[in-house]
C-alpha positions as a Markdown table, in Angstrom:
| # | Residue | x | y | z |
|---|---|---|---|---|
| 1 | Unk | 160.1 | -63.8 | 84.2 |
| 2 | Unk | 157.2 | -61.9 | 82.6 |
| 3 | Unk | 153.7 | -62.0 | 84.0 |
| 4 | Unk | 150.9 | -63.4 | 81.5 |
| 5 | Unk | 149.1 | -61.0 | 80.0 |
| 6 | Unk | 145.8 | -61.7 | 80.7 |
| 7 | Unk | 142.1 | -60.3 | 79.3 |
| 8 | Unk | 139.0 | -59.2 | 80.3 |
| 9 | Unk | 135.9 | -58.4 | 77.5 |
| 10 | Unk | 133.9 | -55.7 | 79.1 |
| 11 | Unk | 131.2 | -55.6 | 81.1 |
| 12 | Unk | 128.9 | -54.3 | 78.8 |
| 13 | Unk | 128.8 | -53.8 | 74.9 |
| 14 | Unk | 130.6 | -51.1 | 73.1 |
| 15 | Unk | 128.6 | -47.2 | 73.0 |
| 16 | Unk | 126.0 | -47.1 | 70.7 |
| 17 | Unk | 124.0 | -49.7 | 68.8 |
| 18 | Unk | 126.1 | -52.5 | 67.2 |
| 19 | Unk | 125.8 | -52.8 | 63.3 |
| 20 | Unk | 123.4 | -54.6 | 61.7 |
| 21 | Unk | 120.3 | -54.6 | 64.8 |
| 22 | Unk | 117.1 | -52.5 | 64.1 |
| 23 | Unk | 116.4 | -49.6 | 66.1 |
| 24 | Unk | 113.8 | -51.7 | 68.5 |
| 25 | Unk | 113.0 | -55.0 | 67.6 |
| 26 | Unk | 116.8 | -56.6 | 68.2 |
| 27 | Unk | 118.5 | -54.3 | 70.9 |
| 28 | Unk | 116.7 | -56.0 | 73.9 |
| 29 | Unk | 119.1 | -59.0 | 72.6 |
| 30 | Unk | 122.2 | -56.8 | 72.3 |
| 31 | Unk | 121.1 | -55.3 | 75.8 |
| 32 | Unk | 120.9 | -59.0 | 77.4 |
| 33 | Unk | 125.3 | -59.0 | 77.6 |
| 34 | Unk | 125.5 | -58.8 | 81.1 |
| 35 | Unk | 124.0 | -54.8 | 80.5 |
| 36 | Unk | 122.5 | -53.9 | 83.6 |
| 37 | Unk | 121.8 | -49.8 | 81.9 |
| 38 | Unk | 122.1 | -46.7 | 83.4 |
| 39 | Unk | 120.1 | -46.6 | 86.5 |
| 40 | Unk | 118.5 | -43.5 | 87.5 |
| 41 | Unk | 116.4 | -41.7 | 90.3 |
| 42 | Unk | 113.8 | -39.4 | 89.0 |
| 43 | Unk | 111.6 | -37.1 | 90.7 |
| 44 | Unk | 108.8 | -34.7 | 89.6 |
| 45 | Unk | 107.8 | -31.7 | 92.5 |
| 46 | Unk | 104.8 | -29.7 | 92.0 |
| 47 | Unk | 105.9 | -26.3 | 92.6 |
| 48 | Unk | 102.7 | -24.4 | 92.5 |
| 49 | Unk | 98.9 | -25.3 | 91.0 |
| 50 | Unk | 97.3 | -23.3 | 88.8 |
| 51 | Unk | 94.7 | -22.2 | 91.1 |
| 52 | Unk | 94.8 | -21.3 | 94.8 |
| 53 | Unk | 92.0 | -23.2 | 96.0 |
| 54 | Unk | 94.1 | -26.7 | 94.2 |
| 55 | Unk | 96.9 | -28.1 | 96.9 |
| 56 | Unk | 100.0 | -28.8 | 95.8 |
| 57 | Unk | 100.8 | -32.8 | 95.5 |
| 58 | Unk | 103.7 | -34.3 | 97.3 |
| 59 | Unk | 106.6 | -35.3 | 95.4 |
| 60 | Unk | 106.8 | -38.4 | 93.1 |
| 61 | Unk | 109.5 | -40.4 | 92.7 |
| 62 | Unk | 110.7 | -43.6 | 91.2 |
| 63 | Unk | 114.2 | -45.3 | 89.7 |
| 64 | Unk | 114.0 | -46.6 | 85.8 |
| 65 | Unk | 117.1 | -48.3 | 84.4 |
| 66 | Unk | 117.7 | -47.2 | 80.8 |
| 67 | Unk | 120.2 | -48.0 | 78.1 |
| 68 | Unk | 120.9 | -44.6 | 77.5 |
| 69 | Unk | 123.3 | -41.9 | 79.6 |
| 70 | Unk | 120.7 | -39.9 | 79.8 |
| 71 | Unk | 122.0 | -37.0 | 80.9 |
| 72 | Unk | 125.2 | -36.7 | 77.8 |
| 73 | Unk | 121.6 | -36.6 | 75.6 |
| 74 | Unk | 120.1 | -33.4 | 78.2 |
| 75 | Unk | 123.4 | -32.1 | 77.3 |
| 76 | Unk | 123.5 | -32.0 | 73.7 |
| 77 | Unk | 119.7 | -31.4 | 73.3 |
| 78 | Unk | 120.3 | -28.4 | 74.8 |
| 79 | Unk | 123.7 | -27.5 | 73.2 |
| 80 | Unk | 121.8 | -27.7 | 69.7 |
| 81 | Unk | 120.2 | -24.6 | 70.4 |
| 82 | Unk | 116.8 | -25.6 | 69.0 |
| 83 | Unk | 115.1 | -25.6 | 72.3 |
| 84 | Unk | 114.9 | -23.3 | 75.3 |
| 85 | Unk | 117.3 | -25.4 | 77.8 |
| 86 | Unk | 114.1 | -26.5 | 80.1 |
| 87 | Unk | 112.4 | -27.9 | 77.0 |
| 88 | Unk | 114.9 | -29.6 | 75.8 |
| 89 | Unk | 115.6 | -31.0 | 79.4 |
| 90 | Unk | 112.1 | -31.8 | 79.5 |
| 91 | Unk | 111.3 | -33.7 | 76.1 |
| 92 | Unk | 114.9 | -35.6 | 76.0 |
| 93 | Unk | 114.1 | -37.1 | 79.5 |
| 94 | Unk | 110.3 | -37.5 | 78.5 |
| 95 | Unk | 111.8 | -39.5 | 75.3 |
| 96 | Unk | 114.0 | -41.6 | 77.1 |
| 97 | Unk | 111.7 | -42.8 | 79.8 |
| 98 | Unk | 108.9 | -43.3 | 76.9 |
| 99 | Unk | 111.4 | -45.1 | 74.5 |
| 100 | Unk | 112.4 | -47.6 | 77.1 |
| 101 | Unk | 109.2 | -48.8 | 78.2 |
| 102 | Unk | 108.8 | -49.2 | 74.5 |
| 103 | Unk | 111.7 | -51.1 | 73.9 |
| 104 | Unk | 110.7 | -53.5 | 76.8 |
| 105 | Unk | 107.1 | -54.1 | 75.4 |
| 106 | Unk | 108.0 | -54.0 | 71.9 |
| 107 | Unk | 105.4 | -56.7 | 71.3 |
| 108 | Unk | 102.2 | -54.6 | 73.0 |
| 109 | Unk | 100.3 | -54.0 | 69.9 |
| 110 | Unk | 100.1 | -50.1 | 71.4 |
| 111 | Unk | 103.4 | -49.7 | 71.2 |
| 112 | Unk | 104.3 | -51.8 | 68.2 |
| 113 | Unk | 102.1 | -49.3 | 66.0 |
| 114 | Unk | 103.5 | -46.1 | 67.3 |
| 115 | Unk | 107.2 | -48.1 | 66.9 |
| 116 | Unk | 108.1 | -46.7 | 63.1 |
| 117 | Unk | 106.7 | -42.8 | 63.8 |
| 118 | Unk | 108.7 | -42.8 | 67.1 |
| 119 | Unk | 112.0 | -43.9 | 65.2 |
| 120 | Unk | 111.3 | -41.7 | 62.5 |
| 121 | Unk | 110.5 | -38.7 | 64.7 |
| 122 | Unk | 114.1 | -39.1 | 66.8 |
| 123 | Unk | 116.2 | -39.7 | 63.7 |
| 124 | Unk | 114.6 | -36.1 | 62.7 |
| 125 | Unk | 115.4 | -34.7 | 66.0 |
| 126 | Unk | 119.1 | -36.4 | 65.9 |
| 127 | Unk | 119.4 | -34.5 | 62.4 |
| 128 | Unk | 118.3 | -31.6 | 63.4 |
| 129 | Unk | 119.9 | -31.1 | 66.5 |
| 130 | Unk | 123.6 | -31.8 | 65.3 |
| 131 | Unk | 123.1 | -29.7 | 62.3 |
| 132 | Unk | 122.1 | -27.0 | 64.8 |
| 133 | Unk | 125.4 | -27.6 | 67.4 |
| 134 | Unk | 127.3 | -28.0 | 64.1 |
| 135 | Unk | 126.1 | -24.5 | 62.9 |
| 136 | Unk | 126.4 | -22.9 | 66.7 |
| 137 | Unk | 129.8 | -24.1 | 66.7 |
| 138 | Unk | 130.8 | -22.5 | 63.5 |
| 139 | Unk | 129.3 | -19.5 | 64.2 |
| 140 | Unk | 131.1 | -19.2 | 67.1 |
């Protein structure tokens, strides 16, 4: 006698943003299927002040969740080629912490207004960084 086959829907919604929600004002809906995000640790170290008579602060650290794997974006910031690998380390994690706290107070008038430049700025960025891997990659 065969076993039932039986089901489960996954725990959270399929990679990337599902058809037909815009960039900020629906995915907090989308996000609300049992998606509990990527949870991360992050932590800033001052390594040295500018000036000798200025102390060094302690470490800072604190956990976000975010929807994004922020760390597969790091990677192909970097793998586009446009940025020295600490930049583009440094303004894809800077993005993604920003770009969640704007996606959870989408209806702050501060961040409302900045909303379309932001979404316009990363679809430029998303452009230009796969042509870039795509043109690295054929090169070599």
């Amino acid at each position: 006698m065969t076993a039932p086959m039986t089901t489960t829907a996954p725990r959270t919604p399929p990679r990337g943003k599902p058809p037909g929600l815009k960039w900020i004002s629906d995915i907090e809906q989308w996000k609300g299927h049992d998606m509990q995000g990527h949870r991360y640790r992050v932590t800033v170290e001052h390594l040295a002040a500018p000036r000798n008579d200025q102390p060094v602060q302690p470490p800072l650290s604190f956990e976000v969740i975010n929807h994004d794997e922020i760390i597969g974006i790091v990677e192909r910031a970097r793998a586009g080629g446009e940025f020295e690998e600490e930049e583009a380390a440094a303004m894809a994690v800077g993005l993604k912490l920003f770009t969640e706290v704007m996606l959870k107070r989408r209806s702050d008038p501060l961040f409302a207004e900045f909303e379309p430049a932001m979404r316009s700025f990363i679809g430029k960025l998303k452009a230009r960084t796969r042509a870039a891997a795509a043109a690295s990659a054929a090169a070599g």
